[in-house]
N, C-alpha and C positions, 0 to 999 in steps of 0.2 A: 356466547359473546366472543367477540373476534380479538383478537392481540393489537395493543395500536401499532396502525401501520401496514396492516397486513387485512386481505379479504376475509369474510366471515364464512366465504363459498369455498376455503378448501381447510385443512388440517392447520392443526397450528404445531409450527416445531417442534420435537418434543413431548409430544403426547404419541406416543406410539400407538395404541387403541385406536384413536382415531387416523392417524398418519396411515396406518395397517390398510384400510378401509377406503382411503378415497383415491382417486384415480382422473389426472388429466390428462386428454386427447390433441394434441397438435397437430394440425393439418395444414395441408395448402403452404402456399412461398416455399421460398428456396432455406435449403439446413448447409449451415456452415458446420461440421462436427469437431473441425479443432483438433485434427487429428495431424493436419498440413495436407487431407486428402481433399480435391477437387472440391470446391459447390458441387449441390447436384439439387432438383426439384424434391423438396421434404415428400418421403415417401408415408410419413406417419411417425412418430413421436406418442408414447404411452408411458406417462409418468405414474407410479405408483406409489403412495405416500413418499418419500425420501430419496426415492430408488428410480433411476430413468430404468423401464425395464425391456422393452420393444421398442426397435431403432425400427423402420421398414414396412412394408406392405401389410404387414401382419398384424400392425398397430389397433388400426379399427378393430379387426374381429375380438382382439385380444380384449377391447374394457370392456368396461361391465356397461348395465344400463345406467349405471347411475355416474357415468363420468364428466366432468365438465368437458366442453367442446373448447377450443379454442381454434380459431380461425385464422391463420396469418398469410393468406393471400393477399402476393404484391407487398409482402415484407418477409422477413430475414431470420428464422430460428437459428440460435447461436449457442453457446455456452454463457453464464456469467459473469462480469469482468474478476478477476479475481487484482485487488490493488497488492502490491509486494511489500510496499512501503507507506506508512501514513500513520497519522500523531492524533489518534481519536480523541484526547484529553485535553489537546492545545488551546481550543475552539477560537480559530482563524488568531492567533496571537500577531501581533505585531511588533514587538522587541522581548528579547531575554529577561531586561528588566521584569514588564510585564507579566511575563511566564513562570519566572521563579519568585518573583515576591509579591503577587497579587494575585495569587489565586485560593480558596478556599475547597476545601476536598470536598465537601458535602453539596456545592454545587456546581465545581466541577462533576461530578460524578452524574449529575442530574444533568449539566449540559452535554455531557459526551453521548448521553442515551438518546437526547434530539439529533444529534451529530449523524448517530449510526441510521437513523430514519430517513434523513438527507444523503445518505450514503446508496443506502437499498434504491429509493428511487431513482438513481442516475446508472442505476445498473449493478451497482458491485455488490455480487452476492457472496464474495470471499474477502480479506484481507490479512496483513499480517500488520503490527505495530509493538519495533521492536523496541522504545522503553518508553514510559508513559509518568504521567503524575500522580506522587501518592500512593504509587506501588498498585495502581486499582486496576491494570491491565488485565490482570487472573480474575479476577470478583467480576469485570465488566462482561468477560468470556463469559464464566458461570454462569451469569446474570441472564446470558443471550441462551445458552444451554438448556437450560433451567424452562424457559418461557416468561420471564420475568420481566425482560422488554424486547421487542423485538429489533432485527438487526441481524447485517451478515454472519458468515462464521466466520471466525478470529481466531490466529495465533497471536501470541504476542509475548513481550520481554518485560520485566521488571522497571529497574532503572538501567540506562546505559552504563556501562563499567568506563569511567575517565581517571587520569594520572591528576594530581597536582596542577597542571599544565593549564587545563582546564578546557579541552574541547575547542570548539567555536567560539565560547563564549568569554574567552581571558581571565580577568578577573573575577567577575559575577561567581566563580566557582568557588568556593572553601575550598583552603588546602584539605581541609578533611570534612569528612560526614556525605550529606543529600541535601543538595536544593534542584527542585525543580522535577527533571526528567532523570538527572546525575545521581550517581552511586560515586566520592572518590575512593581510589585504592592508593596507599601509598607503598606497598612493598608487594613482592611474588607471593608471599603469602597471603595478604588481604586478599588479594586478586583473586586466587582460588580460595577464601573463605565466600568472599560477596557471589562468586560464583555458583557456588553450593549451596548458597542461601538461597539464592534466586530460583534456583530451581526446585527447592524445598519450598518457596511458597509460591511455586505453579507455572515458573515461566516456560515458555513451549522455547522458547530461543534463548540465547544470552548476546548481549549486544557488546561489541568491543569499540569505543570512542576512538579509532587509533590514529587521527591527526586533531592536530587543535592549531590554533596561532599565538603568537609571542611579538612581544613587541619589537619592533625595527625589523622584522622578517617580513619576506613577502612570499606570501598562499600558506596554508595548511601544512605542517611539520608532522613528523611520527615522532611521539612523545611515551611510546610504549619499545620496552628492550624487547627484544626480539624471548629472550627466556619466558619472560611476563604473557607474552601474547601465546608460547606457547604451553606455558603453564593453563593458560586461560581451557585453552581449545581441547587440551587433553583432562581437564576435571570435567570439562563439560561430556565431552566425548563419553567416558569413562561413566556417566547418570545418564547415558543415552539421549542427550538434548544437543542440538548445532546450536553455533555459532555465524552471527554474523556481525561486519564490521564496517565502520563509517570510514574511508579512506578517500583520502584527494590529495594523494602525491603518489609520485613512480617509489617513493622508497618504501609506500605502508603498501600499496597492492603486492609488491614483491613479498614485502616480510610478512603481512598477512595471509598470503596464497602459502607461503613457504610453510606456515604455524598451525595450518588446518583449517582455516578459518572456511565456512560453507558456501557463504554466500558476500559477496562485497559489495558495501553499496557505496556509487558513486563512482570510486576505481578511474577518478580524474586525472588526464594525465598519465595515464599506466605506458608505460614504454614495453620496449621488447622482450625486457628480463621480464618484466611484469609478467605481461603475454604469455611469455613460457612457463611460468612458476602457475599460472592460473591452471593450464593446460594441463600439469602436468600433477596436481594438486586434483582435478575434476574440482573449480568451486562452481558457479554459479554466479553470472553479474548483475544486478540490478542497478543500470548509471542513472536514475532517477534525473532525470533533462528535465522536467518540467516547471521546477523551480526556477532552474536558471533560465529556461525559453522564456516563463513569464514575466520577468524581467527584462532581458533584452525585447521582448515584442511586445508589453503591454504596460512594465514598470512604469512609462511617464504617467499615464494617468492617475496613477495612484500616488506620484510623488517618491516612487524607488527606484534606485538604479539610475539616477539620469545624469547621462553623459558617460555611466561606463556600458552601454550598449554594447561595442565590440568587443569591449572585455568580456562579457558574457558568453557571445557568441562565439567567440574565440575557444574558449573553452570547451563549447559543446564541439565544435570544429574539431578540436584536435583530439576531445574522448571520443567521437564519434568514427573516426578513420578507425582506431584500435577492438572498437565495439566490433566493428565489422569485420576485423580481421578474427576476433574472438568467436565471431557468430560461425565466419565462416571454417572456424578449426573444431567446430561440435559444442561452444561453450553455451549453456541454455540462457537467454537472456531474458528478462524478468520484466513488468512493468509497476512501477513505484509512481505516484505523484506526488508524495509530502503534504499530502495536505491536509491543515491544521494552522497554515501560518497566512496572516493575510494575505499572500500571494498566489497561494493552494489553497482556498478556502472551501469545506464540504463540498461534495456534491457539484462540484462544475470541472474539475479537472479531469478525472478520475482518465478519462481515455484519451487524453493530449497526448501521453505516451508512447501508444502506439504511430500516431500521427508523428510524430518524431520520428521513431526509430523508422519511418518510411521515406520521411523527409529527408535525413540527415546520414543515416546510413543505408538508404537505398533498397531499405527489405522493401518485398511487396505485400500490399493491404493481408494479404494472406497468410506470411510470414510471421507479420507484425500482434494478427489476431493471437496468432497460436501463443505468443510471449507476452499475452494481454492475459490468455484465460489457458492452456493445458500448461505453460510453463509456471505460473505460478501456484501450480501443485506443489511446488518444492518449497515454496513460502509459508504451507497449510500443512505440510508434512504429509499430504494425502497423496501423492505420484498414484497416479494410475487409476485414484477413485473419484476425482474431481477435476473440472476444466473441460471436458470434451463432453459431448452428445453419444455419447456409446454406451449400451447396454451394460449396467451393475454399475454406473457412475451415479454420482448423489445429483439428484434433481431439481441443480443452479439453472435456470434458463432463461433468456432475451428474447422478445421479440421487436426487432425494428421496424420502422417503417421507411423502407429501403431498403440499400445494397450495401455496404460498409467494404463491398470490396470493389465499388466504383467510387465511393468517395470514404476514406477511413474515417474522417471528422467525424460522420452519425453517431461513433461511439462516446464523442462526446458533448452531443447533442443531446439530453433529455429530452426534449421537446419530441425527438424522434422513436424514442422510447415506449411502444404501446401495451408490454406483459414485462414483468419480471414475476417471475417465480423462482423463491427460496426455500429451499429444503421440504420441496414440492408443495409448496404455499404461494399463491396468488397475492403479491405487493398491493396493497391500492395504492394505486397514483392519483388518485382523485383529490379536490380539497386544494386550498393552498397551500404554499411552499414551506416546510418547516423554517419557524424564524424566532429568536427573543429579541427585545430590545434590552439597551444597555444597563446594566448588571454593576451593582454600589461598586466600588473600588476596586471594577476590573480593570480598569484601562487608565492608563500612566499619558497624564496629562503636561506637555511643558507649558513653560511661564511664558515664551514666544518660540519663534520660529527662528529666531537669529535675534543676535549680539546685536543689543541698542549703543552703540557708539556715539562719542557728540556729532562725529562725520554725516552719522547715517542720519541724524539727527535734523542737521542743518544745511548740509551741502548738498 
């Protein structure tokens, strides 16, 4: 019996006995290997349970008899999208409220395992999701691990580590304890207890909150002392787990790059100290644009964002000049889509990202791949053994139907999508689209849409 979600014709992840034993064949169309080296005509691809093993001409002779064929003439062998950033637990939320006081662990945990199904089919055979609901981020890993349900492979983080302050989300947070995605810390010491904890129950990352908002301020504050943040990074350091951090101002990218921090995500606004401090740190950016592109390009229909379109845009304008100067100083850029929140909902965003960083700061389709799928090795903590098509890498792999380096959208095109193979397991794509309908007291209903006034009433 096959794993849901996954074919019955190859290995199921996880069973190494059987994984050991079976063996897929790629031929035909053109191999993207994600190396940043040229296209060239797929000369052969020999996947062996887990293990891409023979890149090259030698593929054929190499399987056995008993290999599946796979045929991608007139499409595109790739690596798998690997996401950097995304909220597997959220399941397409649409306010805070929502998210932190309507949800139920026990089926949360059952939605998020649909979530990661809808995931695999649009391509992403990796992610990272650095803090989740319910602490389930490690258990849901294990889960995927195990053969338990299927789904990419996952890092991931605990709760987010936030001050008092309260993140993005103001008030909704407790000065003290968890709600939500949240861990608060109120002193240098909590900091580095909840840190230690987190990592005692599994987390591959530790996530640092380090801007929120306050009232009468305008954008996002660093509401972490600079001690706090690097108290943070060196307990973690020190259990051998990175850190990454939510930053959208020039002062948390500085003091964040400054504190160790691994990876930044967002890094909105990051100015020239920033820039330097990043550089000079080796972090790693993930400015996660997709959120805010689907807002400025698509928010009206949904009823968000309307009428701050340039605000939006603006913003990716001006992280995006910096992005590019960071790219072009050696800093590995990452791709993240958020999604989890009605605006990144499963399985439709995942490779806008890319499309961005081509759009916005000027990489080309080829550039853009590499920081889709061999740069977010650094997200998976795997460098070197995942994201590319080269021989001893783990056997993530796409096939398109077409070029992604004459139009980069295909990658977020499912429709385009004709193989994924995970952890050298054949996806089905077949079947209709993972879907529930609405769920008892998920979703936070108002009384209207606007203030009944006598005005509005009668005039």
């Amino acid at each position: 019996m096959s794993t849901p979600g996954t074919s019955g014709k190859a290995s199921r992840a996880g069973d190494s006995e059987i994984a050991g034993d079976s063996e897929i064949l790629l031929t035909g169309g053109t191999l993207i290997d994600a190396t940043g080296a040229p296209a060239r005509p797929n000369p052969g691809v020999l996947l062996r349970g887990d293990s891409i093993e023979v890149v090259g001409p030698g593929a054929a002779d190499a399987a056995g008899a008993g290999a599946e064929h796979i045929d991608a003439t007139g499409g595109t062998v790739m690596p798998g999208l690997i996401d950097a950033h995304c909220h597997t637990t959220f399941d397409d939320v649409q306010s805070n409220d929502e998210l932190f006081f309507h949800r139920d662990p026990t089926m949360a945990a059952l939605v998020a395992g649909q979530n990661l199904t809808k995931m695999l089919r649009a391509g992403v055979t990796a992610f990272c999701d650095p803090d989740t609901l319910f602490s389930m981020g490690p258990s849901l890993r294990n889960a995927v691990e195990a053969g338990v349900v299927a789904g990419p492979r996952i890092t991931t983080g605990v709760h987010a580590l936030v001050t008092a302050v309260g993140g993005t989300a103001g008030r909704l947070i407790p000065d003290e304890g968890v709600v939500g995605y949240a861990q608060v810390v109120n002193s240098l010491d909590e900091a580095v207890m909840w840190t230690r904890r987190h990592i005692k129950y599994g987390a591959d990352w530790i996530k640092i909150h380090a801007t929120g908002l306050l009232p009468g301020r305008s954008g996002e504050v660093l509401c972490w002392s600079r001690d706090e943040l690097r108290a943070v990074c060196d307990a973690a350091h020190e259990l051998g787990t990175p850190v990454m951090a939510h930053c959208r101002s020039p002062e948390s990218v500085t003091a964040c790059a400054n504190a160790g921090v691994d990876i930044l995500l967002h890094a909105s606004f990051m100015d020239d100290e920033g820039l330097e401090a990043v550089i000079r740190s080796g972090s790693a950016l993930c400015p996660t644009f997709t959120f805010l592109a689907n807002l400025a390009d698509f928010g009206g229909a949904v009823g968000a964002g309307v009428g701050m379109e340039d605000i939006f845009r603006g913003e990716i304008a001006a992280t995006a000049k910096m992005m590019r100067l960071a790219y072009d100083a050696g800093v590995p850029l990452l791709c993240g889509s958020e999604a989890g929140f009605a605006l990144t909902p499963y399985g439709h965003w995942h490779g806008r990202e890319a499309e961005i960083l081509v759009n916005e700061l000027g990489l080309s389709p080829m550039e853009a791949i590499v920081c889709a799928t061999a740069n977010g090795a650094i997200a998976m903590r795997l460098e070197g053994r995942i994201g590319t098509i080269t021989e001893g890498c783990l056997a993530d792999v796409l096939v398109l139907d077409g070029n992604p380096l004459s139009d980069i959208r295909l990658l977020n095109d499912r429709r385009r999508i004709t193989e994924v193979i995970s952890r050298g397991r054949r996806v089905d794509l077949s079947g209709p689209w993972p879907a529930h309908g609405p769920i008892p007291g998920d979703k936070v209903r108002n009384w209207a849409d606007d203030i009944l006034t006598y005005e509005r009433a009668y005039d």
